[in-house]
N, C-alpha and C positions, 0 to 999 in steps of 0.2 A: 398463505403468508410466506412471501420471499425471508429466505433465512442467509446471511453471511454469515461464514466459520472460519476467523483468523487462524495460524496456526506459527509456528517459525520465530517466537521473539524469544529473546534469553540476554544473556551476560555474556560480554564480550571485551577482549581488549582492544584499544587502540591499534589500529591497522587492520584489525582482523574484517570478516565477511559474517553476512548471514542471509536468509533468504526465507522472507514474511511469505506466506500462502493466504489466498480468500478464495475458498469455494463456496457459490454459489448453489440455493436450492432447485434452479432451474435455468435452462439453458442461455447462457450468456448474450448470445445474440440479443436475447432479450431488451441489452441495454443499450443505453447510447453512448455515456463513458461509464470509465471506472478507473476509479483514482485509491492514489494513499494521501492520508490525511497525517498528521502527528500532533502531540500535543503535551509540550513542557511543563512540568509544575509550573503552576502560577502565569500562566500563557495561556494563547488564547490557538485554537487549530489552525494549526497551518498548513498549503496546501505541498505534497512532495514530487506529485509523478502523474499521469495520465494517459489512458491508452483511449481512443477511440475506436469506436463501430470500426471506421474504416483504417484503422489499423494506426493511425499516427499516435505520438508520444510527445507527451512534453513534459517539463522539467523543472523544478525550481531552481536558482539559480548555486542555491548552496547545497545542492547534488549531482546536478550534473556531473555524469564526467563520471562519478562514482556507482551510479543506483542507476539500474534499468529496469523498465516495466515492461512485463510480458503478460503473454496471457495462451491458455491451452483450453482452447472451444472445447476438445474431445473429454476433458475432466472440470469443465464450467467452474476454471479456476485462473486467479489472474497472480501475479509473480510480482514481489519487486526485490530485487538482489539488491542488496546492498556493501559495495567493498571499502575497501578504505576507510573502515567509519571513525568516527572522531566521539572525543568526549560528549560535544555540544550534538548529536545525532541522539542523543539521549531524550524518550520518551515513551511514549504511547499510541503505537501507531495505529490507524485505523482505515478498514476500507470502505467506500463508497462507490454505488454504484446507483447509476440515477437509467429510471426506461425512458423511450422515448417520448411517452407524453409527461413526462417532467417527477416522476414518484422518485423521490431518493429512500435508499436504503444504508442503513451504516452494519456494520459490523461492533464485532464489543470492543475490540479493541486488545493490542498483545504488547507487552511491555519487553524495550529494548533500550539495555542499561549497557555505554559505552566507558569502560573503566581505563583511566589514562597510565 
């Protein structure tokens, strides 16, 4: 049984940084993306960030620019920094990580409360 362990969310002020962890219970390669997910009171998940196999990244459009996805093979853990954050960055965020013949895996998810 693959396992995700978020780790990284807390309270924070407006402007400030923090940087969400998901270690993985076995070798990363494993997968084909991995992504962060978030999710509002009263909303529905939305998608934040994405690394692929082959190393590319994409963005949603209301972080760009602030939040970067990384990832460390040697610790089967994948990164997303997040700076600049805003009030509305406010939720629950969660990682996803899907193999290559299509199995998704979530994470529990780590609460990241941006105070204005």
């Amino acid at each position: 049984q693959v396992q995700l362990v978020e780790s990284g969310g807390g309270l924070v002020q407006a402007g400030g940084s923090l940087r969400l962890s998901c270690a993985a219970s076995i070798s990363i390669f494993s997968f084909n993306v991995m992504d962060w997910y978030r999710q509002a009171p009263g909303k529905q998940r939305d998608f934040v960030a994405q690394v692929t196999s082959g190393g590319n990244t994409y963005y949603a459009d209301s972080v760009s620019g602030r939040f970067t996805i990384s990832r460390d093979n040697a610790k089967n853990t994948v990164y997303l920094q997040m700076n600049g954050l805003k009030p509305e960055d406010t939720a629950v965020y969660y990682c996803h990580f899907r193999e290559f013949d299509g199995y998704d895996y979530w994470g529990q998810g780590t609460q990241v409360t941006v105070s204005s």
